[in-house]
Chimera marker file (.cmm) of the C-alpha trace (Angstrom):
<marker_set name="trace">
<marker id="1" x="97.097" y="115.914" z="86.857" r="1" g="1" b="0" radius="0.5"/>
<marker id="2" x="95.444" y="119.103" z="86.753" r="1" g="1" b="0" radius="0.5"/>
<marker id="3" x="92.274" y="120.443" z="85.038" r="1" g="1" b="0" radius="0.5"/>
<marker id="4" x="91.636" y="118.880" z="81.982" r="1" g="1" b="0" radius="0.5"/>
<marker id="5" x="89.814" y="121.211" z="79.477" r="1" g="1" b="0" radius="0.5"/>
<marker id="6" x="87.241" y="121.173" z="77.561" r="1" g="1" b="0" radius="0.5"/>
<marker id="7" x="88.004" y="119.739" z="74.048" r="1" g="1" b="0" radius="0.5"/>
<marker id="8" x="91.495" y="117.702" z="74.790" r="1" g="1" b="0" radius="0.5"/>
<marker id="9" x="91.839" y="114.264" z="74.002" r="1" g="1" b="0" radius="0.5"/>
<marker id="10" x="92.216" y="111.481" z="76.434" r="1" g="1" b="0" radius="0.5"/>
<marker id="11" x="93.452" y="108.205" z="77.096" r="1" g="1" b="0" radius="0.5"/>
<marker id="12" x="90.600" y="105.763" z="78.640" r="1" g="1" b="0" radius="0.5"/>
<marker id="13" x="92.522" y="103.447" z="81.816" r="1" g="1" b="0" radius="0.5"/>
<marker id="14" x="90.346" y="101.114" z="82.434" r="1" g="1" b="0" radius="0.5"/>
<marker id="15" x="88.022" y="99.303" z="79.765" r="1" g="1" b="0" radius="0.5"/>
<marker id="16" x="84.140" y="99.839" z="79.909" r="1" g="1" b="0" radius="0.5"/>
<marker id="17" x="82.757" y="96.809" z="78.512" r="1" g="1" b="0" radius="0.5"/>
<marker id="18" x="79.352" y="97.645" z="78.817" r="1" g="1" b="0" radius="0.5"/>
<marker id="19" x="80.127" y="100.910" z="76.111" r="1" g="1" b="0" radius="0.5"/>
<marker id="20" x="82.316" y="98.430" z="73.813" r="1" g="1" b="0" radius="0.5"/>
<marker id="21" x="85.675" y="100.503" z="75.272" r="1" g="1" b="0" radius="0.5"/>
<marker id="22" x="88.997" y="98.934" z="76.242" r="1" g="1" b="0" radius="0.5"/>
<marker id="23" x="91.379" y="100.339" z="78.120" r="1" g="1" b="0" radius="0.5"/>
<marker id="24" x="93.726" y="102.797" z="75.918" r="1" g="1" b="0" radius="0.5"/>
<marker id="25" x="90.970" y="103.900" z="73.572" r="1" g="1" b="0" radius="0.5"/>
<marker id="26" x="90.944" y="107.808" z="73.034" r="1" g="1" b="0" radius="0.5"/>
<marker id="27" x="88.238" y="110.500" z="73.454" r="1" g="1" b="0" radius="0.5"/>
<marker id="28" x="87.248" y="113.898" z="73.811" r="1" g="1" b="0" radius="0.5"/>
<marker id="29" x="86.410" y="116.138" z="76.653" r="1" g="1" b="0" radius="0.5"/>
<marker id="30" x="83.095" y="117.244" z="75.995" r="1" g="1" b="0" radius="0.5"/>
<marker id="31" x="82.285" y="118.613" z="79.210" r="1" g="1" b="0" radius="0.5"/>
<marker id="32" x="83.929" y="119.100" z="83.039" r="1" g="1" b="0" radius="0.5"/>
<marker id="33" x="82.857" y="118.822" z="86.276" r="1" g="1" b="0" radius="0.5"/>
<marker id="34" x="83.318" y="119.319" z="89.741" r="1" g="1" b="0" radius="0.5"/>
<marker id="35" x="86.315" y="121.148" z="89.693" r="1" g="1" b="0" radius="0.5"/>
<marker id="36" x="87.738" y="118.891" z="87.528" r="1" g="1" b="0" radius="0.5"/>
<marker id="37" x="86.808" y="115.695" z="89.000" r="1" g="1" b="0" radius="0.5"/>
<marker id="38" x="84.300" y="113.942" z="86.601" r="1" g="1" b="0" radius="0.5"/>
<marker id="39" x="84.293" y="114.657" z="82.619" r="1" g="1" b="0" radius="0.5"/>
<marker id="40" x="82.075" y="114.004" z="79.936" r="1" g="1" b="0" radius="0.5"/>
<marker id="41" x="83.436" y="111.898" z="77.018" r="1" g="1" b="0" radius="0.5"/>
<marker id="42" x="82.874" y="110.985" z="73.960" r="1" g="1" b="0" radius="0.5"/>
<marker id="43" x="84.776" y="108.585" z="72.084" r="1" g="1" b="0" radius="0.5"/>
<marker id="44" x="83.811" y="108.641" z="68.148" r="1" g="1" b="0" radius="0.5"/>
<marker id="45" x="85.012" y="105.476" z="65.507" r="1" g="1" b="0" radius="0.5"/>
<marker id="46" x="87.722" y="106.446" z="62.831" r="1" g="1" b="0" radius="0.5"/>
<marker id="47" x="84.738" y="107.677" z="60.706" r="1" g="1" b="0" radius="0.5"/>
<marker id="48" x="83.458" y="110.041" z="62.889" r="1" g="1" b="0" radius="0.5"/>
<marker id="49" x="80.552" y="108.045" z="64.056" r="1" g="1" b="0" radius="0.5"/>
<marker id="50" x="79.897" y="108.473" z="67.995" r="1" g="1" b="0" radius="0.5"/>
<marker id="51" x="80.170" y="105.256" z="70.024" r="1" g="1" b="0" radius="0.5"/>
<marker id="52" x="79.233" y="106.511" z="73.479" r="1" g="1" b="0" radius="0.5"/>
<marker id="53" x="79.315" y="109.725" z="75.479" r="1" g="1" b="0" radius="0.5"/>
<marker id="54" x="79.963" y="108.629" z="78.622" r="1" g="1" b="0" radius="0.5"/>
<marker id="55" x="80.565" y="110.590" z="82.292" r="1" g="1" b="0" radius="0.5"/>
<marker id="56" x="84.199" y="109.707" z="84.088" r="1" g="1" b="0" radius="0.5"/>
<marker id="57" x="85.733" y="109.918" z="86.985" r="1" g="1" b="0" radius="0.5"/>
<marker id="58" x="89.143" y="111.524" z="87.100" r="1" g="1" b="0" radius="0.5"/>
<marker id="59" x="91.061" y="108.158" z="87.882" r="1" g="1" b="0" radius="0.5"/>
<marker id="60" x="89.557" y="106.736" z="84.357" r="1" g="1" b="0" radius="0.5"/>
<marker id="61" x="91.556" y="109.051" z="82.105" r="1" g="1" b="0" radius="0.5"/>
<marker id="62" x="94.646" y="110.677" z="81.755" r="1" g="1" b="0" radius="0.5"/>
<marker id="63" x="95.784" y="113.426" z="78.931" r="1" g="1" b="0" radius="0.5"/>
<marker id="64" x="97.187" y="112.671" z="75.530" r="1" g="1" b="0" radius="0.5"/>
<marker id="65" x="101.406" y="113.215" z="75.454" r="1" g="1" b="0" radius="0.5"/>
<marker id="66" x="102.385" y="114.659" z="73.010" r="1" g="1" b="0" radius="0.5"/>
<marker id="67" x="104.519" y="111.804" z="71.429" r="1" g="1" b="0" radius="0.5"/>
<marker id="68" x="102.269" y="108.638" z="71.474" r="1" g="1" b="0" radius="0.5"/>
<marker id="69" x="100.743" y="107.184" z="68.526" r="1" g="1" b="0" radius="0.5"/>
<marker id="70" x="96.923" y="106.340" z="67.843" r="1" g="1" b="0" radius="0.5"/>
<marker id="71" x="95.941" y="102.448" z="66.339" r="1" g="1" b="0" radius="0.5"/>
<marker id="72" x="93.183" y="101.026" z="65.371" r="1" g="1" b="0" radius="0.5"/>
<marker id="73" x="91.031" y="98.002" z="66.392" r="1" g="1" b="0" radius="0.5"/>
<marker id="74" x="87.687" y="96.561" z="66.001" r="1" g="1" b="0" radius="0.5"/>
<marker id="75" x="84.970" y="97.576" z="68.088" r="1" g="1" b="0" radius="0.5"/>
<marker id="76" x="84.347" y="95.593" z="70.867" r="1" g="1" b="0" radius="0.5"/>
<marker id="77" x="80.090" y="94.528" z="71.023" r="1" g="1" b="0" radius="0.5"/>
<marker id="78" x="78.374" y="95.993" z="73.627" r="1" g="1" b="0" radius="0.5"/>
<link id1="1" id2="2" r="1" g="1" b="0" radius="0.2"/>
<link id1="2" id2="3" r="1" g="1" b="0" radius="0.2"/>
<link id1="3" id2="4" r="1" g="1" b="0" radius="0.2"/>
<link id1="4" id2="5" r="1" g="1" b="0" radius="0.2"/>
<link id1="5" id2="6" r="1" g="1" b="0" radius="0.2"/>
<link id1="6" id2="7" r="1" g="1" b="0" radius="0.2"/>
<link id1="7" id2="8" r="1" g="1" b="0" radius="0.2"/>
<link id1="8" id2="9" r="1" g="1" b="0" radius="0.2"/>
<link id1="9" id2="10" r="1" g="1" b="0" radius="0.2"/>
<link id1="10" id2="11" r="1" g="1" b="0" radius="0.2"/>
<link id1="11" id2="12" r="1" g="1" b="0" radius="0.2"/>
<link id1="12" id2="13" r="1" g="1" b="0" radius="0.2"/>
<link id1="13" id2="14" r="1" g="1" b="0" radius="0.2"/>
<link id1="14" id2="15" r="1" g="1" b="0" radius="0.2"/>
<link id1="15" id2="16" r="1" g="1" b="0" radius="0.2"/>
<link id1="16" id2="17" r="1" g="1" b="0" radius="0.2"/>
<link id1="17" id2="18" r="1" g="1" b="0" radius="0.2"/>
<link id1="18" id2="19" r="1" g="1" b="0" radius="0.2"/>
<link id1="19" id2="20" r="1" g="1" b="0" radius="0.2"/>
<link id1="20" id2="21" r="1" g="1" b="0" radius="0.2"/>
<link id1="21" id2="22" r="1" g="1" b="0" radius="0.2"/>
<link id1="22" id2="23" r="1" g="1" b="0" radius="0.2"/>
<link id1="23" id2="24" r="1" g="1" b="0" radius="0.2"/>
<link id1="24" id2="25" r="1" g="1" b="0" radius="0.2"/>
<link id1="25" id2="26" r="1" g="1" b="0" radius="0.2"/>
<link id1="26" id2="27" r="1" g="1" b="0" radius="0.2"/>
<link id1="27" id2="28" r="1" g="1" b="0" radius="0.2"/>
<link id1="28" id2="29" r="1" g="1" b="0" radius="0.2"/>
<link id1="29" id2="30" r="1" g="1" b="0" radius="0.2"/>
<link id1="30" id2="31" r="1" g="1" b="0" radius="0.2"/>
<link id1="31" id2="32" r="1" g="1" b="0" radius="0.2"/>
<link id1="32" id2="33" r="1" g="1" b="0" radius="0.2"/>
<link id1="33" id2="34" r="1" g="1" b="0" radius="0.2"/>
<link id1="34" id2="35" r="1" g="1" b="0" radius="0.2"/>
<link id1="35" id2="36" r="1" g="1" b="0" radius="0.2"/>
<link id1="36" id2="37" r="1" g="1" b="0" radius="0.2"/>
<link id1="37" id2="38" r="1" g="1" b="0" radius="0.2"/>
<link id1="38" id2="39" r="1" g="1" b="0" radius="0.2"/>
<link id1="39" id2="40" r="1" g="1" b="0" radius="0.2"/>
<link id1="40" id2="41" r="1" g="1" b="0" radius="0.2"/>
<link id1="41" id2="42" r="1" g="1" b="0" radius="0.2"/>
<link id1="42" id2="43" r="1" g="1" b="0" radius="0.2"/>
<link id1="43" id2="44" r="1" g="1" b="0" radius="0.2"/>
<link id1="44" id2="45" r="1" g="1" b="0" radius="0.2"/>
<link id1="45" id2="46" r="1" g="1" b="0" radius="0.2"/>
<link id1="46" id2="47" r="1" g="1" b="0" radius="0.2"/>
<link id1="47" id2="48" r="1" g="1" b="0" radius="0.2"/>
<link id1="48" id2="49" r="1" g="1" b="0" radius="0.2"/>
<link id1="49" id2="50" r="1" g="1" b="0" radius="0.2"/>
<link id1="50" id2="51" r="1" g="1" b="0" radius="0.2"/>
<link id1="51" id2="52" r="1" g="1" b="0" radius="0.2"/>
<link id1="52" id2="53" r="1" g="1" b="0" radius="0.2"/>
<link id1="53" id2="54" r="1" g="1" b="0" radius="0.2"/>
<link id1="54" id2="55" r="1" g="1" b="0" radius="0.2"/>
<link id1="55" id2="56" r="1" g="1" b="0" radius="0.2"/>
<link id1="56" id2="57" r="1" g="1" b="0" radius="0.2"/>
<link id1="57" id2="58" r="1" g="1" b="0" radius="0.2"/>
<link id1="58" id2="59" r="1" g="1" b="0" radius="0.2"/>
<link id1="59" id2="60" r="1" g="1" b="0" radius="0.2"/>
<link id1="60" id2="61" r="1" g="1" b="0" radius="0.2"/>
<link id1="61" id2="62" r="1" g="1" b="0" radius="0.2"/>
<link id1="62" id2="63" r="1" g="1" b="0" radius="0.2"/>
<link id1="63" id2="64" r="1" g="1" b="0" radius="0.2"/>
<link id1="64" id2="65" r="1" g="1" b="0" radius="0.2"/>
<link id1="65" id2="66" r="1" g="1" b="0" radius="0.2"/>
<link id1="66" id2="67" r="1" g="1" b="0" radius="0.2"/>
<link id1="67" id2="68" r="1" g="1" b="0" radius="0.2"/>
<link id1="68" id2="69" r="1" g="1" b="0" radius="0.2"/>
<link id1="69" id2="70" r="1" g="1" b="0" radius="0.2"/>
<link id1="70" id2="71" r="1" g="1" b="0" radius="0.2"/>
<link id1="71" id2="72" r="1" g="1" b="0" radius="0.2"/>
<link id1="72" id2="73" r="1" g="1" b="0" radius="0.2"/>
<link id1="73" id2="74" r="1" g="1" b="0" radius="0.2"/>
<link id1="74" id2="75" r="1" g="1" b="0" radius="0.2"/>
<link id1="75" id2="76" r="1" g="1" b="0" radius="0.2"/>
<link id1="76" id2="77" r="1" g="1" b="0" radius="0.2"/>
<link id1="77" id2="78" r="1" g="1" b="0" radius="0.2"/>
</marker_set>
């Protein structure tokens, strides 16, 4: 997969029910580490409000392509 950098959106694989998060929820890079093996996260409602920043392991997220679409849905309780 590469590097991801700094400020790139990304697709969430598995859900984190603990942070309200399903699997296929999208957030932003906030930070990297370990050569690219751990990132910072933080995945914000449609109004801009932060749910969580949270720290993932590579295997948890993948890039955005370029021709998927976002939806909405309710947040989950944590």
């Amino acid at each position: 997969m590469g590097v991801i950098r700094e400020h790139s959106r990304v697709v969430l694989l598995t859900a984190l029910p603990d942070e309200g998060l399903a699997a296929g929820d999208i957030g932003t890079v906030v930070h990297g580490y370990r050569d690219g093996r751990a990132y910072e996260v933080e995945f914000v409602t449609l109004t801009g409000e932060t749910v969580c920043v949270v720290t993932l392991e590579v295997g948890q997220i993948r890039p955005v392509h370029q021709r998927e679409l976002a939806s909405a849905r309710e947040l989950l309780a944590a």
